[in-house]
Biotite code that builds the C-alpha atoms (Angstrom):
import biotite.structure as struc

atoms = struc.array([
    struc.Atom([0.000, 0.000, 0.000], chain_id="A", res_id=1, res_name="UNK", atom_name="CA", element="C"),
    struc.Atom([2.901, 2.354, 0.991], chain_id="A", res_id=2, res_name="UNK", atom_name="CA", element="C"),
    struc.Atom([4.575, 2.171, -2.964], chain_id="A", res_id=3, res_name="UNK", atom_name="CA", element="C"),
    struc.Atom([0.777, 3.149, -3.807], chain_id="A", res_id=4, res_name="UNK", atom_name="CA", element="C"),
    struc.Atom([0.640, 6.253, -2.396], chain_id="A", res_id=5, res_name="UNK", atom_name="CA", element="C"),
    struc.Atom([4.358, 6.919, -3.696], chain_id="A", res_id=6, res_name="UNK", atom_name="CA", element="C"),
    struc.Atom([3.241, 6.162, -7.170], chain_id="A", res_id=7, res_name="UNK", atom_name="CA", element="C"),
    struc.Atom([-0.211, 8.107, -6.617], chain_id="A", res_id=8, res_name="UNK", atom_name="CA", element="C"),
    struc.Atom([1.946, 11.475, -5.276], chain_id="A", res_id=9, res_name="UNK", atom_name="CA", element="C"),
    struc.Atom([4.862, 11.016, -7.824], chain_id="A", res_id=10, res_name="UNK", atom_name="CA", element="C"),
    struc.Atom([2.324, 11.131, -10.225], chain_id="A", res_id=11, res_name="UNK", atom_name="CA", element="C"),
    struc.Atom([0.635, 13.589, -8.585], chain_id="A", res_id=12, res_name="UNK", atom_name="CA", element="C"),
    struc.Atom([3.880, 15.905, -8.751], chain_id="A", res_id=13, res_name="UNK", atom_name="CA", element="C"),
    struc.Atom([4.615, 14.994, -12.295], chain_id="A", res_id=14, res_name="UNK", atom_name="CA", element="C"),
    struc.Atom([1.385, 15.810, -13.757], chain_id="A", res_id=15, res_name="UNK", atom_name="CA", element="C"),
    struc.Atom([1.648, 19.101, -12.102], chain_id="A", res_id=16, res_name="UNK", atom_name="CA", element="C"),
    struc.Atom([4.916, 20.247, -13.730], chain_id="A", res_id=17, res_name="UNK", atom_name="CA", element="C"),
    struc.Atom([3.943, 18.914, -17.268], chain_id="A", res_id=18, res_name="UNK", atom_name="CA", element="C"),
    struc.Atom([0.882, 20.219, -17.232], chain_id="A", res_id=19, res_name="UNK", atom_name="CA", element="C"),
    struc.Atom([2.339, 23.153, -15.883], chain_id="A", res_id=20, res_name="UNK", atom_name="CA", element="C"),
    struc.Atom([4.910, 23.026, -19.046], chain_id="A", res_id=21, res_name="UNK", atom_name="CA", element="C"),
    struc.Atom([2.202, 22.536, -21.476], chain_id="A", res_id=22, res_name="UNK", atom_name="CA", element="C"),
    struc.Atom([-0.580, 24.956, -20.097], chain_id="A", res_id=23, res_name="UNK", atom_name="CA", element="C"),
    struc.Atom([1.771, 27.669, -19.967], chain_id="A", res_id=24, res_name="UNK", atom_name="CA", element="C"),
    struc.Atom([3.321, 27.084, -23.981], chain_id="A", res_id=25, res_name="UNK", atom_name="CA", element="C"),
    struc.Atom([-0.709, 26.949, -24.379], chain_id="A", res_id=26, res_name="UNK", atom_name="CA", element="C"),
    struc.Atom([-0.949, 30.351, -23.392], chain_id="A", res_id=27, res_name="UNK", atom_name="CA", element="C"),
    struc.Atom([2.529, 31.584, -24.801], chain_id="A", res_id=28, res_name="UNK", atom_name="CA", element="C"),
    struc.Atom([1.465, 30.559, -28.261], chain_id="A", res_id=29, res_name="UNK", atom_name="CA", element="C"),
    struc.Atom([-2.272, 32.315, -27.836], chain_id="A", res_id=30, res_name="UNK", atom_name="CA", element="C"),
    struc.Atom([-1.320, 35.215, -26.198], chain_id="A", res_id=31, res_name="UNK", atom_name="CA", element="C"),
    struc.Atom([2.104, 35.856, -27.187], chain_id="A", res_id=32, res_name="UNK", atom_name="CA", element="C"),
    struc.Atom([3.026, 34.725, -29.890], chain_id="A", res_id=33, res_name="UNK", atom_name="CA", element="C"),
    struc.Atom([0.272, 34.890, -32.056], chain_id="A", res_id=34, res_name="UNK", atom_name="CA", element="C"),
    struc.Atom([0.547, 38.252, -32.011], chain_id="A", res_id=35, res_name="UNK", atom_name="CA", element="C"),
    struc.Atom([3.779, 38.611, -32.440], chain_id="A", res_id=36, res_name="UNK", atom_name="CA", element="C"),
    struc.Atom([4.070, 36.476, -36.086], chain_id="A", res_id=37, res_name="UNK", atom_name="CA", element="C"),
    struc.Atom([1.471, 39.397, -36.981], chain_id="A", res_id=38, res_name="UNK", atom_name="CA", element="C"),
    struc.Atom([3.700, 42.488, -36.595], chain_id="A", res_id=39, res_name="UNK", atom_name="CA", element="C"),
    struc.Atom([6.912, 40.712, -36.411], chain_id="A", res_id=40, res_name="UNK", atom_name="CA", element="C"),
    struc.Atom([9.198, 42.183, -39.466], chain_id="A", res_id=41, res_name="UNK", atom_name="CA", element="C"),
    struc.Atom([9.537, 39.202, -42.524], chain_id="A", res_id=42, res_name="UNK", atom_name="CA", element="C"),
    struc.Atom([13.296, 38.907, -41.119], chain_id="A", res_id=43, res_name="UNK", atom_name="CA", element="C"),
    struc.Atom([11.680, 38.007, -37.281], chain_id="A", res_id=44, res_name="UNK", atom_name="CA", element="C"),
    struc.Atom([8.987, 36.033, -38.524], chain_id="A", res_id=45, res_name="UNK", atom_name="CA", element="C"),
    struc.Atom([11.455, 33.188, -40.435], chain_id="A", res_id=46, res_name="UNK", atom_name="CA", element="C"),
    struc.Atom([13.801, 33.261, -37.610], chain_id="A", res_id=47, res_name="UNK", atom_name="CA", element="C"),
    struc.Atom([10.965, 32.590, -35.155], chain_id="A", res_id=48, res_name="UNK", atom_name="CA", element="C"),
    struc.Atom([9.309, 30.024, -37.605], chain_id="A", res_id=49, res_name="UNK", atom_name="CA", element="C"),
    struc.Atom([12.539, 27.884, -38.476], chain_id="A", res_id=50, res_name="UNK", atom_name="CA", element="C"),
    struc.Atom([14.108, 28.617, -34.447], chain_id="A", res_id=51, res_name="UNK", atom_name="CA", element="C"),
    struc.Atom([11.450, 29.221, -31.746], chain_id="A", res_id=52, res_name="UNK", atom_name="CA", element="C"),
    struc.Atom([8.309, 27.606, -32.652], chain_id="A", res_id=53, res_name="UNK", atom_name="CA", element="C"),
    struc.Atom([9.528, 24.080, -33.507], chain_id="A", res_id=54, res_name="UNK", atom_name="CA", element="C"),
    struc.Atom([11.685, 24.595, -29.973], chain_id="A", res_id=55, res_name="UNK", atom_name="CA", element="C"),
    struc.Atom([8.435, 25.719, -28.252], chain_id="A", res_id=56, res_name="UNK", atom_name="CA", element="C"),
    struc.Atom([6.146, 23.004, -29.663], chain_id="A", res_id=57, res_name="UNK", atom_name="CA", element="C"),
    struc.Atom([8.530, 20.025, -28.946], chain_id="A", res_id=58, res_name="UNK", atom_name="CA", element="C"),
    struc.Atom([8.107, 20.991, -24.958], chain_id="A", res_id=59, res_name="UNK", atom_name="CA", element="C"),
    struc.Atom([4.487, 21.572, -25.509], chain_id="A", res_id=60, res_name="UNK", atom_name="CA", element="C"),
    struc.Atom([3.441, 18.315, -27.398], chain_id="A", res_id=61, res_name="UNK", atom_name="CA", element="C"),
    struc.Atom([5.650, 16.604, -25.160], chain_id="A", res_id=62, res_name="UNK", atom_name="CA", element="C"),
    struc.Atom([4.338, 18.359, -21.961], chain_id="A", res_id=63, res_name="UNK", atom_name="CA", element="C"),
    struc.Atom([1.120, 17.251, -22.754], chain_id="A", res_id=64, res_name="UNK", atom_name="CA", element="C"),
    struc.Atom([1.914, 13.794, -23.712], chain_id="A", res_id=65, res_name="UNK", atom_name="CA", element="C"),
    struc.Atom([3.293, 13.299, -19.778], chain_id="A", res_id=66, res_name="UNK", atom_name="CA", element="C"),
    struc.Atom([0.336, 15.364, -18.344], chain_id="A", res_id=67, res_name="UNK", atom_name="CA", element="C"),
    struc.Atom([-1.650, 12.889, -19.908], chain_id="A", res_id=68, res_name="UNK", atom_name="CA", element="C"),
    struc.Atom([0.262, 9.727, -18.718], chain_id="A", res_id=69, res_name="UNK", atom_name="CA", element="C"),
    struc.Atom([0.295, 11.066, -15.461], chain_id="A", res_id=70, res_name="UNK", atom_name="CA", element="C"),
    struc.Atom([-3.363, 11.812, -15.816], chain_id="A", res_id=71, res_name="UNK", atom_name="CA", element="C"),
    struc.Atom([-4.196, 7.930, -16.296], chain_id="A", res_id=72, res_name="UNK", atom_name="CA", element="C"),
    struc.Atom([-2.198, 6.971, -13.154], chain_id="A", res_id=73, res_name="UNK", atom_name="CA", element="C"),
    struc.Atom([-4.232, 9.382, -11.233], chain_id="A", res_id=74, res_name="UNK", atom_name="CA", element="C"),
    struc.Atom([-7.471, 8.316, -12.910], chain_id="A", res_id=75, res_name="UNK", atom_name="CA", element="C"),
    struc.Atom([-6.383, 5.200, -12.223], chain_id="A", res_id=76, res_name="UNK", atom_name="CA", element="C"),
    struc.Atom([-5.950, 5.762, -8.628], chain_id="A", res_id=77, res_name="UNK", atom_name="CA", element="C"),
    struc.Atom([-9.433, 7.708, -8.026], chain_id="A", res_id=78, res_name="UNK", atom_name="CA", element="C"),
    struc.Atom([-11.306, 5.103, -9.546], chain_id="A", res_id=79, res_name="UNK", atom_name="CA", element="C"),
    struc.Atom([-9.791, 2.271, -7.510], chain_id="A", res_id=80, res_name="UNK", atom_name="CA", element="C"),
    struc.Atom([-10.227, 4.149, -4.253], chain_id="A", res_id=81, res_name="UNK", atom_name="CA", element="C"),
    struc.Atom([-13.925, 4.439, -5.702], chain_id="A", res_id=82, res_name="UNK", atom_name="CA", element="C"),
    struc.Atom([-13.682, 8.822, -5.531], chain_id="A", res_id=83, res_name="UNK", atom_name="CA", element="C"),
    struc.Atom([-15.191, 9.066, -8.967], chain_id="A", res_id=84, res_name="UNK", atom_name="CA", element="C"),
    struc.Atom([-17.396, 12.184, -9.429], chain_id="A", res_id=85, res_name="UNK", atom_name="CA", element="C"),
    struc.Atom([-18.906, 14.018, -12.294], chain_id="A", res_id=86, res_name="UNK", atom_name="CA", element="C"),
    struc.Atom([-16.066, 17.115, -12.064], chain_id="A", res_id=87, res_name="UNK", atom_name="CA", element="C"),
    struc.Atom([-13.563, 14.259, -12.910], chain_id="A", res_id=88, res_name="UNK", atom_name="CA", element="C"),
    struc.Atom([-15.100, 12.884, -15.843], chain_id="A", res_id=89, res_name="UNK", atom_name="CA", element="C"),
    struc.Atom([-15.681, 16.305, -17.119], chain_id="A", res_id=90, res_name="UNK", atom_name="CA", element="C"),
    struc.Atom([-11.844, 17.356, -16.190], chain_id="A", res_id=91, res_name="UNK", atom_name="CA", element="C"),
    struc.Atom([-10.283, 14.198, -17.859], chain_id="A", res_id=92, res_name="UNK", atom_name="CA", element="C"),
    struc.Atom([-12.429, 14.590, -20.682], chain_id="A", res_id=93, res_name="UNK", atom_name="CA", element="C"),
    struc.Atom([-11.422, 17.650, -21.201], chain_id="A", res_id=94, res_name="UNK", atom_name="CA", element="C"),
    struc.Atom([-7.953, 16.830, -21.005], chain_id="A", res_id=95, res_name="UNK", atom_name="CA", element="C"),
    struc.Atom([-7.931, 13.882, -23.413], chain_id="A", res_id=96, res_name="UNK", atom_name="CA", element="C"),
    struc.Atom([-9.682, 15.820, -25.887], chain_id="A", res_id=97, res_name="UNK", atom_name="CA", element="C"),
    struc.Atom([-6.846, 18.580, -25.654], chain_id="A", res_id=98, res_name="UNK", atom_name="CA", element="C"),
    struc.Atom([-3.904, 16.119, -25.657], chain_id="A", res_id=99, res_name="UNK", atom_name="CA", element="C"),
    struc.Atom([-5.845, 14.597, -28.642], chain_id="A", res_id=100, res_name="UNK", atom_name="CA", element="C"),
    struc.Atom([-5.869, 18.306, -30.068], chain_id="A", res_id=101, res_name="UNK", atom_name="CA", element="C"),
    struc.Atom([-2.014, 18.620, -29.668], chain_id="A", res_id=102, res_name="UNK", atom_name="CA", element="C"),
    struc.Atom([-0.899, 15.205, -31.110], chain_id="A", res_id=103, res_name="UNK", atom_name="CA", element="C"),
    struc.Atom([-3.669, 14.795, -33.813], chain_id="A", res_id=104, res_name="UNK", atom_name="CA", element="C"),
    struc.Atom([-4.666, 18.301, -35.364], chain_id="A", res_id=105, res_name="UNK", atom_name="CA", element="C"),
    struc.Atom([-1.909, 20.999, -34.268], chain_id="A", res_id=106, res_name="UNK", atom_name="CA", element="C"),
    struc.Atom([1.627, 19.414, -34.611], chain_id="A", res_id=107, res_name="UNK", atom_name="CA", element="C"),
    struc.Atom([0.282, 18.148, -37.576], chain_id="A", res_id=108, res_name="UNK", atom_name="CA", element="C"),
    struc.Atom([-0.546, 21.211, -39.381], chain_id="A", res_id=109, res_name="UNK", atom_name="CA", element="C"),
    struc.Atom([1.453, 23.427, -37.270], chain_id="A", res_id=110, res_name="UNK", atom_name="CA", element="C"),
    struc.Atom([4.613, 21.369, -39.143], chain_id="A", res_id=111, res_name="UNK", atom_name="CA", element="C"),
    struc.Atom([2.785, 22.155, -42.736], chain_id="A", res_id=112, res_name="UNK", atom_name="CA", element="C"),
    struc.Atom([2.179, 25.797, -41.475], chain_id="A", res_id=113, res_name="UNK", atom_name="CA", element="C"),
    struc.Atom([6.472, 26.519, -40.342], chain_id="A", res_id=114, res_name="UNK", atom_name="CA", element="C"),
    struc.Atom([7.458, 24.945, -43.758], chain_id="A", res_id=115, res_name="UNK", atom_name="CA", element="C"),
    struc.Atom([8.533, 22.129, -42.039], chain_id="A", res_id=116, res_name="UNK", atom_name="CA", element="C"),
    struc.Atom([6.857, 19.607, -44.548], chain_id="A", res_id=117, res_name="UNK", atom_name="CA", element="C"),
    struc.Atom([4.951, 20.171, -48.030], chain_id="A", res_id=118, res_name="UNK", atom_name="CA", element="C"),
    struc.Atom([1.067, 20.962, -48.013], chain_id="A", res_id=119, res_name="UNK", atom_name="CA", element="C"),
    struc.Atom([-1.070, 23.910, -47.760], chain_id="A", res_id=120, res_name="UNK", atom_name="CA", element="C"),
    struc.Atom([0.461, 26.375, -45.372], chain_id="A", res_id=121, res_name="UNK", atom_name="CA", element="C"),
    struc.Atom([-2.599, 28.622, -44.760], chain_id="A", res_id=122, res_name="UNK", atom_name="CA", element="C"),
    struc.Atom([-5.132, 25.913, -44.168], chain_id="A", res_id=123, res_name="UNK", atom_name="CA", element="C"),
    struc.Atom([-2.398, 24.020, -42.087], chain_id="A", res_id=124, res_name="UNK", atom_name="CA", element="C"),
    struc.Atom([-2.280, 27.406, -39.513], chain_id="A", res_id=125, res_name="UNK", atom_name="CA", element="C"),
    struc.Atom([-6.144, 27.552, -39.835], chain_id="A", res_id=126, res_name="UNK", atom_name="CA", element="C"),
    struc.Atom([-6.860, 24.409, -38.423], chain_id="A", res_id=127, res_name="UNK", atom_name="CA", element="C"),
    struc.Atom([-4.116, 24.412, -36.001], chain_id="A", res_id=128, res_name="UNK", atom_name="CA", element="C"),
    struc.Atom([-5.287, 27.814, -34.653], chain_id="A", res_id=129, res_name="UNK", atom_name="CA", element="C"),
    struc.Atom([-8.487, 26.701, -34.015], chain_id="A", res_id=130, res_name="UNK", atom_name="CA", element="C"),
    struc.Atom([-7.732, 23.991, -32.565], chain_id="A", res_id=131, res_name="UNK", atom_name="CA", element="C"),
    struc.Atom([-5.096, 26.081, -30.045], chain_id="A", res_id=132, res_name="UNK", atom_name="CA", element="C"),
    struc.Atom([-8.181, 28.378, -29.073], chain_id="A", res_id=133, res_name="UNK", atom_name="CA", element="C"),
    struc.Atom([-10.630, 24.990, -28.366], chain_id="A", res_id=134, res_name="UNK", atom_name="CA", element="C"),
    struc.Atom([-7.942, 24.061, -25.733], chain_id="A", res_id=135, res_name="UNK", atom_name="CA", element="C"),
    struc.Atom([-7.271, 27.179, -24.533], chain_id="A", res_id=136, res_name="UNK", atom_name="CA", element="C"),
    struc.Atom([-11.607, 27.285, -24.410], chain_id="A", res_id=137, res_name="UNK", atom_name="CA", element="C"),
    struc.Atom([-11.176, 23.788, -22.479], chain_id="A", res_id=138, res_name="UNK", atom_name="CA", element="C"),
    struc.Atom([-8.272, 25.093, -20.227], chain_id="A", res_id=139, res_name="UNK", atom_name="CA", element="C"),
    struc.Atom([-10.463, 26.869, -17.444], chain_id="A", res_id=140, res_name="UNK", atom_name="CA", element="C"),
    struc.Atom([-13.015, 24.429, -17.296], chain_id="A", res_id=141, res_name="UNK", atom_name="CA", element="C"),
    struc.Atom([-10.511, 21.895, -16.969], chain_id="A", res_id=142, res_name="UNK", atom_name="CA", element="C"),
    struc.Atom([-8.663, 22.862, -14.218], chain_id="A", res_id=143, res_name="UNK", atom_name="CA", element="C"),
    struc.Atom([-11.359, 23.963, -12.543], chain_id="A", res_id=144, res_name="UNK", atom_name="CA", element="C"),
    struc.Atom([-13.196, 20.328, -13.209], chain_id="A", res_id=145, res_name="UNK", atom_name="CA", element="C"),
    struc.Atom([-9.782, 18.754, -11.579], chain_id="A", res_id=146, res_name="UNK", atom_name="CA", element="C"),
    struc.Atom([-9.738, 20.597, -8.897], chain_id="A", res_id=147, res_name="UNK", atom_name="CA", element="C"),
    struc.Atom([-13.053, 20.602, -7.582], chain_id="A", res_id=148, res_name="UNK", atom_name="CA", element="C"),
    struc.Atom([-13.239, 16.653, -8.057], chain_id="A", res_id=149, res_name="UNK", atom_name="CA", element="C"),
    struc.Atom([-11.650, 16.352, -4.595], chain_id="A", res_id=150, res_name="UNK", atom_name="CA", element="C"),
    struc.Atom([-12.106, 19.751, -3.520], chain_id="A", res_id=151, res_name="UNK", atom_name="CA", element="C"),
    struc.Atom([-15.346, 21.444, -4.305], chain_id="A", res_id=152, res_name="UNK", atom_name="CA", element="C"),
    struc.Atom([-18.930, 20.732, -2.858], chain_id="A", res_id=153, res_name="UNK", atom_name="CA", element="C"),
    struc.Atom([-18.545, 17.552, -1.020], chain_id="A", res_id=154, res_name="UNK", atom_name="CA", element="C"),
    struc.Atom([-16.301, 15.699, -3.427], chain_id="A", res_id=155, res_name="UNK", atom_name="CA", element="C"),
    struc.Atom([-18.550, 16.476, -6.113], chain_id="A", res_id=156, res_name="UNK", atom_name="CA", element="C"),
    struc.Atom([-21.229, 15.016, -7.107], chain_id="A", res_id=157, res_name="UNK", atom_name="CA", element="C"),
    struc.Atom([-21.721, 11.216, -7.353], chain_id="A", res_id=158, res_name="UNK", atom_name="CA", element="C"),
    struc.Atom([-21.888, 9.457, -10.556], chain_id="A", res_id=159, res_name="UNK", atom_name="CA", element="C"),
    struc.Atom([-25.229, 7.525, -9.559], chain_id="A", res_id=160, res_name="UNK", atom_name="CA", element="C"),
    struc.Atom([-26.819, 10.943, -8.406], chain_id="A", res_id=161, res_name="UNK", atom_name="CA", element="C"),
    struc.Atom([-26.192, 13.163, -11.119], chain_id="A", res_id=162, res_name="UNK", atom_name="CA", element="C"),
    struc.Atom([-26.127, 11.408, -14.791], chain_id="A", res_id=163, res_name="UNK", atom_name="CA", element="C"),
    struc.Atom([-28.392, 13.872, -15.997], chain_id="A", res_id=164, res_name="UNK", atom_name="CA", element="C"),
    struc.Atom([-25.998, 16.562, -15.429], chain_id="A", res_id=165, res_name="UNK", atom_name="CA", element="C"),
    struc.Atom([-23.045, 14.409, -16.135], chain_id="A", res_id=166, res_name="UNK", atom_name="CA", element="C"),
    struc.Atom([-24.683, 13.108, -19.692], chain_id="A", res_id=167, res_name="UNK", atom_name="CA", element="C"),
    struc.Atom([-25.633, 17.255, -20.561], chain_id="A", res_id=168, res_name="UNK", atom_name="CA", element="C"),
    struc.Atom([-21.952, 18.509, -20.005], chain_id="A", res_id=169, res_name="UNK", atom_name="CA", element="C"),
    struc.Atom([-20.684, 15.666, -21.917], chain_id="A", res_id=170, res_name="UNK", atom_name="CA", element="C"),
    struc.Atom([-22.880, 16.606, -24.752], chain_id="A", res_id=171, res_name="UNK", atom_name="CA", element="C"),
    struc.Atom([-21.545, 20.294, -24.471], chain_id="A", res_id=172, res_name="UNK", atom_name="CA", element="C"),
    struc.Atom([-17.809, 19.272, -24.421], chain_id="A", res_id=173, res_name="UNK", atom_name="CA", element="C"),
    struc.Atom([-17.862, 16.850, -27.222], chain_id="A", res_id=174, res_name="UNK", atom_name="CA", element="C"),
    struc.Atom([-19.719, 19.313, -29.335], chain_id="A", res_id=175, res_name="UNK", atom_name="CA", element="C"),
    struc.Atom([-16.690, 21.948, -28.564], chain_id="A", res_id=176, res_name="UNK", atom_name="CA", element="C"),
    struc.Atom([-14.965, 19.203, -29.794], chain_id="A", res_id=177, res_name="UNK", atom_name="CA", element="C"),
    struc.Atom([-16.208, 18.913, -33.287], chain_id="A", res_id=178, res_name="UNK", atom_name="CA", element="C"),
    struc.Atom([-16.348, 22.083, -33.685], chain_id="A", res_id=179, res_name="UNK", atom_name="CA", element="C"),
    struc.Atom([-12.319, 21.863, -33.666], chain_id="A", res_id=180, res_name="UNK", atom_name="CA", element="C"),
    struc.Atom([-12.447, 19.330, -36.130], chain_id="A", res_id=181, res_name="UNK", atom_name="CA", element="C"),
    struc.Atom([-14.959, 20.667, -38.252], chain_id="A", res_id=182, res_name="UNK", atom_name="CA", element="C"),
    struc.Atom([-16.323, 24.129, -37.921], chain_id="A", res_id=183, res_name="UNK", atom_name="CA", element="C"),
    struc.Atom([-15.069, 27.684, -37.067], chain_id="A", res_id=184, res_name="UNK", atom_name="CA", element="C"),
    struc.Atom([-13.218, 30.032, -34.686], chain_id="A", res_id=185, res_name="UNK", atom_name="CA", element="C"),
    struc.Atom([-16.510, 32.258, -33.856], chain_id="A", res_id=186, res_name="UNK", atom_name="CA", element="C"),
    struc.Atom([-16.169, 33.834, -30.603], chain_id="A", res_id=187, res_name="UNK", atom_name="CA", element="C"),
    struc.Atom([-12.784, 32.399, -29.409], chain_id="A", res_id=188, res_name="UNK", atom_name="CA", element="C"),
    struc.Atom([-11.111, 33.944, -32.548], chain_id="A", res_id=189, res_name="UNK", atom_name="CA", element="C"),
    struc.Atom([-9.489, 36.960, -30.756], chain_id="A", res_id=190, res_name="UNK", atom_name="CA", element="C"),
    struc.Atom([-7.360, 36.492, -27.307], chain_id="A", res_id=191, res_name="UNK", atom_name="CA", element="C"),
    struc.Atom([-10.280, 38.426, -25.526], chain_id="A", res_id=192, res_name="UNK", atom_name="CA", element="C"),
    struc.Atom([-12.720, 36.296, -26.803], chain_id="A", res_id=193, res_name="UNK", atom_name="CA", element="C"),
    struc.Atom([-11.380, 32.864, -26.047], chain_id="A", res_id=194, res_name="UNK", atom_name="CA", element="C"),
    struc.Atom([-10.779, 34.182, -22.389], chain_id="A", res_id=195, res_name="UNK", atom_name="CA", element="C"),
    struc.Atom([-14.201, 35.391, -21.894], chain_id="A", res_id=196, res_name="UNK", atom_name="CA", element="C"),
    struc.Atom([-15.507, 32.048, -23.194], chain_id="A", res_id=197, res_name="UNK", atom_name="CA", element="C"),
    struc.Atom([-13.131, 29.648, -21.377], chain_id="A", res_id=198, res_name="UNK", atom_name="CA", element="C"),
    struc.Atom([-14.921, 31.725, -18.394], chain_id="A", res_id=199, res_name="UNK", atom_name="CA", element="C"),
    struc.Atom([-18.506, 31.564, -19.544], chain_id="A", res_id=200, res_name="UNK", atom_name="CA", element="C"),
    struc.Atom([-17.716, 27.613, -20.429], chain_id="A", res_id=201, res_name="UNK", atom_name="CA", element="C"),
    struc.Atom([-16.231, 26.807, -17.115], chain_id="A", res_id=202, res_name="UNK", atom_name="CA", element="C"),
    struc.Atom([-19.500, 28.542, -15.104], chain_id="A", res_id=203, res_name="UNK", atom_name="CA", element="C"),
    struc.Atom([-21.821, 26.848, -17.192], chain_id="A", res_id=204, res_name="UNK", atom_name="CA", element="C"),
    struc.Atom([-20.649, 23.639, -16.598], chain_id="A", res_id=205, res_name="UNK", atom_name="CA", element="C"),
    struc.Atom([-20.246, 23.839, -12.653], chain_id="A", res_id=206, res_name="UNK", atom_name="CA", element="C"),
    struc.Atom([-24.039, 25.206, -12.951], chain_id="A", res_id=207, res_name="UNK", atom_name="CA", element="C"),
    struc.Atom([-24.733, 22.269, -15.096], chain_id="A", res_id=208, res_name="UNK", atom_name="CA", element="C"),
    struc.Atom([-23.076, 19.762, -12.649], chain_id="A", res_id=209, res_name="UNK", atom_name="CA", element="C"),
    struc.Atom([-24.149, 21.395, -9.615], chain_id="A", res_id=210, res_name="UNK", atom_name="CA", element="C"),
    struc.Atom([-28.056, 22.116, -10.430], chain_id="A", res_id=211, res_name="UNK", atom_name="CA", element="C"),
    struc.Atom([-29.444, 19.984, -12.831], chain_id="A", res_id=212, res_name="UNK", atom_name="CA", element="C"),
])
């Protein structure tokens, strides 16, 4: 039981620093940098495109491929200590569908948009911008889902009390999710935007989870 609980808090520790790693490249390349490839002089931008950004998106894909390892051990954990709860679903849904985002939609186009390999490079940036602003969209809701699993309300809600709720938020976050895949920036488009509506998002589903 005692190399448990190492496991469980190594784990614990780990997914904090990757996800730390990969949250905050998130943010570098929404905030940040984003706007800087608009006003940057033609010199800056290719120096940034063939230097910094493939630098910068080795530490976040792999950030977020060790947040989400982690993330299973932990999941692991809470469902074999039988601490399920709706926030935890939501949170590691949330998560898996940005680590998805990261391996499956934006390395791949962000290497067609940097020149990296052949294709279409405005498309390319297209879909891996939106895909950028649906996890920084998921970010706040996320964290706040992870958190308040163990922390918020009791332990959150049980899984056998709430599926309504559960089942409605689910149905929210996946269709977030093919809007990534398949539709269009709309609000989240600007830096504003995407902050205001990772804040409306996370709000709606704690009312979601907490009333219905």
């Amino acid at each position: 039981m005692e190399i448990e609980y190492i496991v469980n808090m190594l784990a614990r520790w780990g997914h904090l620093l990757f996800g730390m790693t990969w949250i905050g490249l998130l943010y570098y390349f929404n905030f940040i940098q984003g706007g800087y490839f608009k006003s940057a002089t033609p010199e800056g931008l290719a120096d940034a495109k063939a230097k910094l950004a493939p630098e910068a998106l080795w530490w976040f894909r792999w950030g977020a491929m060790f947040t989400f390892i982690t993330g299973i051990v932990l999941l692991y954990g809470v469902e074999k200590m039988g601490q399920m709860n709706s926030y935890i679903v939501i949170g590691a849904l949330l998560g898996t569908f940005m680590f998805l985002n990261v391996w499956l939609i934006i390395w791949p186009n962000q290497k067609i948009a940097l020149g990296m390999v052949e294709g279409d490079a405005a498309a390319a940036g297209g879909k891996a911008l939106l895909a950028s602003r649906t996890n920084t969209l998921f970010s706040g809701p996320m964290a706040f889902c992870m958190l308040a699993g163990p922390h918020f309300a009791g332990y959150g809600k049980a899984l056998s009390t709430n599926m309504t709720a559960l089942y409605a938020s689910l149905a929210v976050v996946i269709l977030l999710e093919l809007n990534a895949i398949f539709g269009k920036q709309g609000p989240i488009a600007s830096v504003r935007g995407v902050i205001v509506s990772s804040l409306v998002l996370t709000g709606v589903l704690v009312a979601m989870l907490q009333m219905l």
